[in-house]
C-alpha positions as CSV (number, residue, x, y, z in Angstrom):
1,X,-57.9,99.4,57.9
2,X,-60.8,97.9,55.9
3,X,-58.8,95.6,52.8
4,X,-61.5,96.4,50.3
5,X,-60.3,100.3,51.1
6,X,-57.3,99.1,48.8
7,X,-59.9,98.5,45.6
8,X,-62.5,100.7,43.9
9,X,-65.8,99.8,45.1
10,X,-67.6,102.8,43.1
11,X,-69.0,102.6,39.6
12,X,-67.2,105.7,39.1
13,X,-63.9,104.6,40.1
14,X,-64.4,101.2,38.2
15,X,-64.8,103.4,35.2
16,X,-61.9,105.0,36.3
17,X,-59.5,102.3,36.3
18,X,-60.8,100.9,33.2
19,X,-60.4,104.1,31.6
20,X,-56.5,104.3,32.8
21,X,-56.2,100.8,31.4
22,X,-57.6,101.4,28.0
23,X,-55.5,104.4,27.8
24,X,-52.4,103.1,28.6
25,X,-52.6,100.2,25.5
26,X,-50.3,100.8,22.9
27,X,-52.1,99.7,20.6
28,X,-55.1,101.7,19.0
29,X,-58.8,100.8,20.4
30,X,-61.6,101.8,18.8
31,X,-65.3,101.0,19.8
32,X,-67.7,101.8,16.8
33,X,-71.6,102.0,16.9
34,X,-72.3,98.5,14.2
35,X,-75.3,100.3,13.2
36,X,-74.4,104.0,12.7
37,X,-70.0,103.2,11.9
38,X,-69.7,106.0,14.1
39,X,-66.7,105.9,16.6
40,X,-68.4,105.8,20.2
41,X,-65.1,105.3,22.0
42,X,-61.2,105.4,21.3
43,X,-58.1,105.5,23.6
44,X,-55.6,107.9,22.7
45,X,-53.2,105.8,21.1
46,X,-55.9,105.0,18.3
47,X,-56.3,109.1,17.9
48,X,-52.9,109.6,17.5
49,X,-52.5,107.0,14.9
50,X,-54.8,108.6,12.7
51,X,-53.6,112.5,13.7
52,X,-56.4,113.4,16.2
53,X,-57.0,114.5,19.6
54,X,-59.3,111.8,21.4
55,X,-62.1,114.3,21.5
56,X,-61.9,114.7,18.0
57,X,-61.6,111.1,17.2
58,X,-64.6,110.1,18.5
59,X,-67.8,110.5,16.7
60,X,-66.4,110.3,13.1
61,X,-67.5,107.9,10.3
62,X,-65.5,104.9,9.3
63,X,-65.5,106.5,6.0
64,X,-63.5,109.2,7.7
65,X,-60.5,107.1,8.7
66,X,-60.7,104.0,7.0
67,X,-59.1,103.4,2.9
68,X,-61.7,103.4,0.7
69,X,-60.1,99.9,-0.4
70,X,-60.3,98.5,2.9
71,X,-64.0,99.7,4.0
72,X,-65.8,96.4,2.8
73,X,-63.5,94.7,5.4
74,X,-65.7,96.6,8.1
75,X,-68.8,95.0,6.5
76,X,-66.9,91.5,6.2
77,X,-65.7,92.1,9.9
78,X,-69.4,92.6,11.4
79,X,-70.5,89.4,9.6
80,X,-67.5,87.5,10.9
81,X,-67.8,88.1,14.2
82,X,-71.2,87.2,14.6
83,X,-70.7,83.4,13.3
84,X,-66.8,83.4,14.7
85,X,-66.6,86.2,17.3
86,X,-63.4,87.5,16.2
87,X,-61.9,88.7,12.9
88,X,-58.0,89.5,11.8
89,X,-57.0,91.0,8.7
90,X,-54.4,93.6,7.5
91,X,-56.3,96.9,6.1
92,X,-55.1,100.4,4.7
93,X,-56.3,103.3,7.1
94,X,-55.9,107.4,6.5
95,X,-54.1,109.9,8.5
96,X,-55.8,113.5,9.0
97,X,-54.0,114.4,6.1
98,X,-55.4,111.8,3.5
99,X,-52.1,109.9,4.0
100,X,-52.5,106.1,4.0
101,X,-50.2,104.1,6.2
102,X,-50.7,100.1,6.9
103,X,-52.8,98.5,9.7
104,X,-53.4,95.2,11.4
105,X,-56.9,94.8,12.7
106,X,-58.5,92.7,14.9
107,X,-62.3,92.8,15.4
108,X,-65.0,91.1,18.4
109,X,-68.2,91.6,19.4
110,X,-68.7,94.4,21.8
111,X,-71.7,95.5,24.1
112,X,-70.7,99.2,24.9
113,X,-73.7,101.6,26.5
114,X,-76.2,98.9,25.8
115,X,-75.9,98.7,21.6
116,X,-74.0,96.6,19.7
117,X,-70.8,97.8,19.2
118,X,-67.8,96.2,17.1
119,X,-64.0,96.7,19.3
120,X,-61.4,97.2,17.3
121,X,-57.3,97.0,18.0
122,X,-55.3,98.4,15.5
123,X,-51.9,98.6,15.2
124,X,-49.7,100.7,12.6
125,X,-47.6,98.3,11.0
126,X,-45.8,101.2,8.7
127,X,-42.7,100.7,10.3
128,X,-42.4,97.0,9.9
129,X,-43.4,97.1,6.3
130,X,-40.8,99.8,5.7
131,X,-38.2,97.3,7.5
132,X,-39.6,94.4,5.2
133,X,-39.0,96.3,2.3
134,X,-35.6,97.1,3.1
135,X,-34.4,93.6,4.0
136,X,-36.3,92.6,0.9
137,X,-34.1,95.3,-1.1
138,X,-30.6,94.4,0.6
139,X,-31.9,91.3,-0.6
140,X,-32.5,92.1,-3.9
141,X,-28.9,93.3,-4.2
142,X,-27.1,90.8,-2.7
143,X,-28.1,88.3,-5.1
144,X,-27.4,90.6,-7.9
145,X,-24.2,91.5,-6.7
146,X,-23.4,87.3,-6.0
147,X,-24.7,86.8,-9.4
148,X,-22.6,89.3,-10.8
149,X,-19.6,87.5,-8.9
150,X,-20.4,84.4,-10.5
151,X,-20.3,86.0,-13.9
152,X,-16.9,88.0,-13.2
153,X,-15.3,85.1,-12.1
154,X,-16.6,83.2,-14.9
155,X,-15.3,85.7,-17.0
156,X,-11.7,85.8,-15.7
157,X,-11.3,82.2,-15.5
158,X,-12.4,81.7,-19.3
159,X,-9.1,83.5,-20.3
160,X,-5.5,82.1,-19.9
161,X,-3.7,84.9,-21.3
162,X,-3.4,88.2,-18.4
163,X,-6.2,91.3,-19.5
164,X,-5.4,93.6,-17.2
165,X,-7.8,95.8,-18.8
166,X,-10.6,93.0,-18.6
167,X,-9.7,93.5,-14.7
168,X,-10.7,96.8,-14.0
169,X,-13.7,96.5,-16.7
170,X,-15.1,93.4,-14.1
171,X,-13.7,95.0,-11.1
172,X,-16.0,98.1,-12.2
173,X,-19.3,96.0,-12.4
174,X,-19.2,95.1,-8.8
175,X,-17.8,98.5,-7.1
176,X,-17.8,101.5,-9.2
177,X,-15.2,104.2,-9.3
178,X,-14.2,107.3,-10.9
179,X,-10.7,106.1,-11.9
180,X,-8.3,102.7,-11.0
181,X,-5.2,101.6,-11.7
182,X,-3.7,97.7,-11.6
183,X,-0.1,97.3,-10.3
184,X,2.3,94.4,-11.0
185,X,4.8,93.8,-8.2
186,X,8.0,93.4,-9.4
187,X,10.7,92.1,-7.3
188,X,10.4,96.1,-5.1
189,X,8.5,98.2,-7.2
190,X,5.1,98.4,-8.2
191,X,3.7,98.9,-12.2
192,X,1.0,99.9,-13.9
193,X,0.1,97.6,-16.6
194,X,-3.7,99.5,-16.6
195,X,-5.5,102.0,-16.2
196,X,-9.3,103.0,-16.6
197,X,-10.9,106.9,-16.1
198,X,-7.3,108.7,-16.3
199,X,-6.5,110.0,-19.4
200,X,-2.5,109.4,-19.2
201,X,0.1,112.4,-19.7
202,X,1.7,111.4,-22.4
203,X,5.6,109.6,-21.6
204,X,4.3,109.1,-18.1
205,X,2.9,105.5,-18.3
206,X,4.0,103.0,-17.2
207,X,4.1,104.7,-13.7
208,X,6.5,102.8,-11.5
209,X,6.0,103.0,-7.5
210,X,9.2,101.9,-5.6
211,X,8.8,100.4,-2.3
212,X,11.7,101.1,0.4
213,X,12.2,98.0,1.9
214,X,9.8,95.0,3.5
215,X,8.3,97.2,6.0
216,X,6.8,99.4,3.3
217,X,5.4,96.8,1.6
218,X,4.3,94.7,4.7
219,X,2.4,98.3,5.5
220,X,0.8,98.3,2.0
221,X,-0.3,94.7,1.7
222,X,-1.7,95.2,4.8
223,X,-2.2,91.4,5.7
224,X,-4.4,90.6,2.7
225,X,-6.8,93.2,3.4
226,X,-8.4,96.4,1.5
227,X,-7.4,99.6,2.9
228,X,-9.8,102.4,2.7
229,X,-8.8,106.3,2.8
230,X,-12.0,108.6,3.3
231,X,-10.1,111.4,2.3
232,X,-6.4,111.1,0.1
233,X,-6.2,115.0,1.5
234,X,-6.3,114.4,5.1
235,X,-3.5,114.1,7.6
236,X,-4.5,110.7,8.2
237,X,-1.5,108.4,8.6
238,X,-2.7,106.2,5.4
239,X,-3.7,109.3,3.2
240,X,0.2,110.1,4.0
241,X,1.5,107.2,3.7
242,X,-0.5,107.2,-0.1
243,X,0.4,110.7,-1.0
244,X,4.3,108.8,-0.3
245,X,4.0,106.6,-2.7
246,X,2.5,108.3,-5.7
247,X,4.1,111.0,-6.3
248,X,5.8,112.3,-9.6
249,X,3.9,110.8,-12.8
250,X,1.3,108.4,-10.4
251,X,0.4,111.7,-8.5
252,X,-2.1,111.8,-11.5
253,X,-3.8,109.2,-10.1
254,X,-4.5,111.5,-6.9
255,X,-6.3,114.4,-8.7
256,X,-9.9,115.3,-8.2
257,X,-10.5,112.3,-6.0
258,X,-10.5,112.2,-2.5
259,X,-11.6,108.6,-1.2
260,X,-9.4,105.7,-2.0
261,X,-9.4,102.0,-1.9
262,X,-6.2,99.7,-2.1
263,X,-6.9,96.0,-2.6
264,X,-3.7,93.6,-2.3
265,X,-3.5,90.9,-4.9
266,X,-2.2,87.3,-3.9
267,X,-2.2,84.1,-3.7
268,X,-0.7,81.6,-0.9
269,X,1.0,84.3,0.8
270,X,2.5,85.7,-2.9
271,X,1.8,89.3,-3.5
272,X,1.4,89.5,-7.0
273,X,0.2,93.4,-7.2
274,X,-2.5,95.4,-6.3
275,X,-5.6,97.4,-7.6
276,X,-6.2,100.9,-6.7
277,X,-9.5,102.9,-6.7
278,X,-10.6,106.0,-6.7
279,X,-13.5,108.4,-6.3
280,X,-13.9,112.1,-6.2
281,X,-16.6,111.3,-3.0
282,X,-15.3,112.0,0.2
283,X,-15.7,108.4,2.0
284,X,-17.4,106.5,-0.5
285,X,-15.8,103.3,-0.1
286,X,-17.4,101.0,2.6
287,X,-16.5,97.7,4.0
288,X,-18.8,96.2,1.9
289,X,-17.1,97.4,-1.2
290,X,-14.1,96.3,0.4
291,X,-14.8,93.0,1.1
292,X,-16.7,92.7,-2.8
293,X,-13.3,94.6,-4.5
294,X,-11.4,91.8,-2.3
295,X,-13.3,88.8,-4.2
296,X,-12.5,90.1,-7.5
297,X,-9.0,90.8,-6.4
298,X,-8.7,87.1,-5.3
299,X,-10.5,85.8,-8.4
300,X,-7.6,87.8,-10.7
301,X,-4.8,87.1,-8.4
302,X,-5.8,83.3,-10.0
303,X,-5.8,84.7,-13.1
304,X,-2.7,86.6,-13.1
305,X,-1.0,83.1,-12.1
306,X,-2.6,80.8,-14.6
307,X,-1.8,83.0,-17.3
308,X,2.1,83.1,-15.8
309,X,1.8,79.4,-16.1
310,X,-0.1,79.4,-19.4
311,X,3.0,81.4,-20.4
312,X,5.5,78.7,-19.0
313,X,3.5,76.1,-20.6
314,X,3.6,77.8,-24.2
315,X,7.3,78.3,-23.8
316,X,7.9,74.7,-22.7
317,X,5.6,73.5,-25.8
318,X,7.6,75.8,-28.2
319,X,10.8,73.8,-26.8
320,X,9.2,70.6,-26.9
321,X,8.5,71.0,-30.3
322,X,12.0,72.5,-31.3
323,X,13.4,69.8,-29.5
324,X,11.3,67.1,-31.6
325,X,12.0,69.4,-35.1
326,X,15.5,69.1,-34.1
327,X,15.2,65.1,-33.6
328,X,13.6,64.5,-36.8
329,X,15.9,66.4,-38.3
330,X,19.0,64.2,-37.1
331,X,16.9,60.8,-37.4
332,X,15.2,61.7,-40.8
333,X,17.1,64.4,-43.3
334,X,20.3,64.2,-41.4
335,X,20.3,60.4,-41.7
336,X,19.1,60.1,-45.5
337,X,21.4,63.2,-46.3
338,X,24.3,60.8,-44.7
339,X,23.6,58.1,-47.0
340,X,23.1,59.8,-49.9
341,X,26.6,61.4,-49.6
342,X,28.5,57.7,-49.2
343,X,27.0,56.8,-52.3
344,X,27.8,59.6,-54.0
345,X,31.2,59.6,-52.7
346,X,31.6,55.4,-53.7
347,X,29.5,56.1,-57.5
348,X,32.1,57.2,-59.7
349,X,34.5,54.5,-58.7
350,X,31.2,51.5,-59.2
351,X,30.5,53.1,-62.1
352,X,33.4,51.3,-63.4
353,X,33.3,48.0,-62.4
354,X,29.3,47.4,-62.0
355,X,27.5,49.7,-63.8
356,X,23.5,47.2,-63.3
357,X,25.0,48.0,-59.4
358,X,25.6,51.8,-59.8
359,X,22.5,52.1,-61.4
360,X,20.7,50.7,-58.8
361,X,22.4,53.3,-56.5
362,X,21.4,55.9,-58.5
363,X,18.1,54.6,-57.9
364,X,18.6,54.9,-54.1
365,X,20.5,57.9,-54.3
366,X,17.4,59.5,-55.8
367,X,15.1,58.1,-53.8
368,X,17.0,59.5,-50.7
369,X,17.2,62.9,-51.7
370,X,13.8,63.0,-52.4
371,X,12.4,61.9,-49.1
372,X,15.1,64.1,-47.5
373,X,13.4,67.1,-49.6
374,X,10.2,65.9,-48.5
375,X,11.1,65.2,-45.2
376,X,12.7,68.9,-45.0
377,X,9.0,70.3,-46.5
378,X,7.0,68.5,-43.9
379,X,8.8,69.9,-41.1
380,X,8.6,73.3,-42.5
381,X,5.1,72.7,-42.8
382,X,4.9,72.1,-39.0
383,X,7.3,75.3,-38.5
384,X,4.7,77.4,-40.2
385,X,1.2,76.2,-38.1
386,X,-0.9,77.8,-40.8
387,X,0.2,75.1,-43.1
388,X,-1.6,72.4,-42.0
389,X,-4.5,74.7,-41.7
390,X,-4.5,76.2,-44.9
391,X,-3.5,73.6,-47.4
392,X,-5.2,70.8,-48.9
393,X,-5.0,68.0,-46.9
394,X,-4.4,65.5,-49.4
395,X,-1.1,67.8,-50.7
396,X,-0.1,67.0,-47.0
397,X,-0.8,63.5,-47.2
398,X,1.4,62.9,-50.2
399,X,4.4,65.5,-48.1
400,X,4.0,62.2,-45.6
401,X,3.9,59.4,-47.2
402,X,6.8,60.9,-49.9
403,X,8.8,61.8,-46.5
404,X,8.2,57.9,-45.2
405,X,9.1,56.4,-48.3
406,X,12.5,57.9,-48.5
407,X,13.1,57.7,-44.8
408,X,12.4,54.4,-44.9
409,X,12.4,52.4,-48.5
410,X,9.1,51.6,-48.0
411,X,6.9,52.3,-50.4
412,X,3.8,54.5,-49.4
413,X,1.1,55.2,-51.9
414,X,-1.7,58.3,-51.2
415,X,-5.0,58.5,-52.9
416,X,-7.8,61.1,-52.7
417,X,-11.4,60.9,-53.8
418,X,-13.9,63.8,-53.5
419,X,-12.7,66.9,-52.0
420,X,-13.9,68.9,-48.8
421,X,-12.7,71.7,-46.5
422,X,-12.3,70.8,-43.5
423,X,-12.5,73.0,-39.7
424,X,-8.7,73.6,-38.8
425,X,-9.0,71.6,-35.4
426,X,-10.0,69.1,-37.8
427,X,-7.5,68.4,-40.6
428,X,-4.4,69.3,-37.9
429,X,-6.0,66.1,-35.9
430,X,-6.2,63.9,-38.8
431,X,-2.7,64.8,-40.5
432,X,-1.4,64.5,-37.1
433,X,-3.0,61.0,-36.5
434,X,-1.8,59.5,-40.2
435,X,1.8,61.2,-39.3
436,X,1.8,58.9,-36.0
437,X,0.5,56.4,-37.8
438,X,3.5,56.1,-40.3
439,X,5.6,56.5,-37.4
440,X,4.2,53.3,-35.4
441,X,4.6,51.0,-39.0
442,X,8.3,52.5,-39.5
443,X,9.0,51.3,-35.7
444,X,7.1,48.1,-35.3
445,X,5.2,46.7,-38.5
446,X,8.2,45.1,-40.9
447,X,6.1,46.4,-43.8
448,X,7.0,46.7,-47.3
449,X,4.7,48.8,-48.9
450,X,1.7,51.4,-47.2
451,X,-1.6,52.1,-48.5
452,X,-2.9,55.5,-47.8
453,X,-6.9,56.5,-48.9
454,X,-8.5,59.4,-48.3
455,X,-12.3,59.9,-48.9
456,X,-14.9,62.4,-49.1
457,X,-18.0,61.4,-49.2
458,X,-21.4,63.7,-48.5
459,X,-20.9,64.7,-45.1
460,X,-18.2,61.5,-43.6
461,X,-14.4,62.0,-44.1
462,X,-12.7,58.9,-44.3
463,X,-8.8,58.1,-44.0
464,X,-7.5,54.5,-44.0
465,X,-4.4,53.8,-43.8
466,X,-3.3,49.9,-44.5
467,X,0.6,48.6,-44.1
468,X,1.2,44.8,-45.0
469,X,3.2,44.4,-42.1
470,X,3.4,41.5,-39.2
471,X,0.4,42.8,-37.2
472,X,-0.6,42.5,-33.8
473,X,-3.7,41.4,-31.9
474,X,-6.4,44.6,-31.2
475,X,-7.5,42.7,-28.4
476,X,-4.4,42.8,-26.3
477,X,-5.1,46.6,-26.6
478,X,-7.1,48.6,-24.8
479,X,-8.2,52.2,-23.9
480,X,-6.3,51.6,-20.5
481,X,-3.8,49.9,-21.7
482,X,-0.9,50.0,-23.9
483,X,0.5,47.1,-25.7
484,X,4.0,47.5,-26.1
485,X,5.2,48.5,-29.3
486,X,2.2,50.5,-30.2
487,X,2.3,53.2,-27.6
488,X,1.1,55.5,-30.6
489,X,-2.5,54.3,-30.7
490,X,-3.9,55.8,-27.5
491,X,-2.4,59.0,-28.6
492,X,-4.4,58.8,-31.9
493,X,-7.5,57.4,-29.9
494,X,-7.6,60.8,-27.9
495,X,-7.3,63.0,-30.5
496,X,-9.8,61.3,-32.5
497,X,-12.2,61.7,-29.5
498,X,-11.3,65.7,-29.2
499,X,-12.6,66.1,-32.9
500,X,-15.5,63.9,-32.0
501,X,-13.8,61.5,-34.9
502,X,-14.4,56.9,-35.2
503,X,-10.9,55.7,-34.5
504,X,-11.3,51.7,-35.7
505,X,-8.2,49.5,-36.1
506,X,-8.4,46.0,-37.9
507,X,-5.2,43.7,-37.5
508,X,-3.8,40.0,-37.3
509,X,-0.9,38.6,-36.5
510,X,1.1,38.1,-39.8
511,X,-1.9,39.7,-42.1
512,X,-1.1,43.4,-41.4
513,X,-3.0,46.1,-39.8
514,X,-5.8,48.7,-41.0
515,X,-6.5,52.1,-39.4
516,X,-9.2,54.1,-40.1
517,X,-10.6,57.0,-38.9
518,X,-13.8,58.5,-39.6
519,X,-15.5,62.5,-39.3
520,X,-18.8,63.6,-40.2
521,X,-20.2,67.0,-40.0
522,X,-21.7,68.1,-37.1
523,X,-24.7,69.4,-38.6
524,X,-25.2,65.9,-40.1
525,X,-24.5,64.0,-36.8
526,X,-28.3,63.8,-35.3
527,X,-29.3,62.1,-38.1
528,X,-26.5,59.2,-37.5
């Protein structure tokens, strides 16, 4: 057998093959007349595109088939080839039906039948763009919904005390619902502490769900992980298992809903509770709700513990404080009460044989009393926080210094020039700082008399307060440090810096000591 008998030697069935080939691209061909911008030639894939038969695809205008937006690119096209030979661009063609869909074409110089002729590939690039603008979209969301996280977990972390309400309110921002409820797990049984969508039947709420046994809850908490019911109706095992468990008063939360969502609330291994959604949707809830519900679950699980230690912490300040009431008490009152009563008790009987002496008693036995009254009105003062909020601060400046002369027989003086109102935060710090103050000179300073000025000036609150005591060298004392025997000052450093207050302290062995604090208004501080 002759081997060229394996290839076409004809013209014709060169044409043939050529034919097969064009035909059996994908992509779109089109041969158009440059002269004429009639279609001269077009495989069937290019027909199609546009919604003809390749008969009736060939011989129509470029203004038949082509956007009316994209038809100078044909004009662009023939230039660009000439100089470049090839030209790509992306162009708007029309179906049959006047519908526009997306194109990619690429353009060269073509000889076809002996006249210049411009070959086209086209390929509809509808689908990609569709695909594009859905990844685009997802896109869109997914940083919406991350930026929403941010701002719910923002949100919860900015409180200390436990909102359950607040919960649901964020938890409905992310993954929306017809109804929820949050439970609180206590010891076996479940409690609603909120509810959102359910209007409540009145003596029903709080619902309580009891557990039977670990398994039951082992089954609910499900490992840390949402469960999702597409239908609370069904004979699914879950939807069973659900129907269980809320039944008398919670049944309410079953009613006109049929998907549901349980998301487990812990932390370290400690379930704390749980959140439970509904919606009247068949199968609403997805994974991707799931895992979104699961975020905010973990981000209030936090908040459900630092508002239990918030709690903890208030009730161990409240005991702290009692504790410290209950000290001055014995050291201050208790003491100068004690006093006063052995010189009442001895009086009568030196009232006979020294009466300069029983004077001078008196004296003291006034003196005591009076500090033990002013002692006792100082720490109600403190027992009543509003107090030191709402009074003037230089009626609680003489309450101090009257308490420290008769706890103490040294003699405080308290003057007051100009008068201002001060932000609470404000005048709690600085009564609190002159209070530690007189504390640290009754310990350590071996004063006999205390000098107490406050000033209000413009803007700038000053408070000096000036013992004549031994002293002490400020250099031996630092921010990091503390010298001993004035283990008050760092104290009144820090809150002076929470205020945004000068804390200055001049001393010397011997010569005494001088504290001063100053405030100025915030609205006046850029001009310092």
């Amino acid at each position: 057998m002759n081997a060229n008998q394996n290839h076409p030697s004809k013209p014709e069935e060169k044409g043939q093959l050529y034919r097969e080939i064009f035909d059996a691209i994908s992509d779109g061909l089109i041969i158009q007349d440059s002269e004429t911008l009639r279609v001269v030639e077009a495989n069937s894939a290019a027909a199609a595109m546009h919604g003809y038969s390749r008969e009736e695809f060939i011989g129509l205008h470029l203004t038949e088939y082509v956007h009316p937006d994209s038809q100078h690119l044909f004009i662009e096209s023939a230039q660009t080839v000439q100089s470049d030979g090839v030209f790509e661009s992306p162009a708007i063609h029309v179906h049959r039906d006047g519908s526009p869909f997306p194109v990619e074409v690429q353009r060269t110089p073509f000889t076809y039948q002996s006249r210049p002729c411009l070959l086209s590939v086209v390929r509809d690039i509808s689908k990609r763009i569709q695909e594009e603008k859905l990844l685009d979209q997802q896109a869109e969301v997914r940083v919406r919904e991350q930026a929403t996280l941010l701002d719910i977990s923002h949100t919860l972390a900015s409180t200390l005390e436990l909102k359950p309400d607040l919960i649901l309110e964020q938890l409905n921002v992310i993954v929306k619902y017809n109804h929820a409820a949050l439970f609180v797990l206590n010891n076996s049984t479940l409690e609603v502490v909120a509810l959102r969508g359910v209007q409540q039947v009145e003596n029903a709420a709080p619902f309580r769900v009891h557990l039977d046994g670990k398994d039951a809850i082992a089954r609910l908490f499900n490992k840390h992980r949402p469960i999702r019911i597409a239908d609370v109706s069904s004979a699914d095992e879950q939807a069973q298992f659900l129907r269980l468990l809320l039944t008398n008063g919670a049944a309410v939360l079953l009613n006109g809903v049929q998907a549901w969502m349980w998301v487990p609330l812990a932390v370290k291994g400690r379930i704390m509770g749980g959140v439970g959604l509904a919606h009247s949707e068949q199968n609403y809830f997805t994974s991707h709700h799931a895992d979104l519900a699961l975020t905010v679950a973990n981000q209030a699980a936090i908040t459900m513990v630092n508002a239990e230690l918030y709690q903890q912490a208030q009730a161990l300040a409240a005991l702290q404080e009692r504790q410290r009431l209950a000290q001055n008490l014995h050291d201050a009152v208790n003491q100068s009460l004690f006093s006063a009563g052995l010189i009442a008790e001895v009086l009568p009987r030196l009232w006979d044989r020294d009466q300069d002496l029983a004077r001078q008693s008196l004296e003291d036995l006034r003196r005591l009393t009076r500090g033990a009254m002013a002692e006792m009105r100082a720490l109600l003062a403190e027992l009543r926080p509003s107090t030191l909020t709402d009074s003037d601060l230089g009626d609680l400046l003489r309450l101090l210094g009257n308490a420290f002369t008769g706890r103490t027989n040294i003699t405080a003086t308290v003057s007051v020039t100009g008068q201002v109102t001060l932000p609470a935060e404000v005048q709690v710090a600085v009564y609190r700082i002159c209070q530690e103050a007189l504390n640290n000179i009754a310990k350590h300073a071996g004063a006999g008399k205390v000098e107490i000025h406050l000033k209000h000036e413009d803007a700038l609150t000053e408070l000096s307060i000036r013992d004549d005591g031994q002293g002490f060298d400020p250099s031996q004392f630092t921010t990091t440090t503390t010298t001993p025997g004035h283990y008050g000052l760092s104290m009144m450093r820090e809150r002076a810096e929470a205020i945004g207050a000068q804390l200055s302290i001049t001393s010397q062995p011997r010569h005494g000591t001088e504290l001063t604090i100053r405030w100025r208004e915030a609205k006046h501080k850029e001009g310092l």
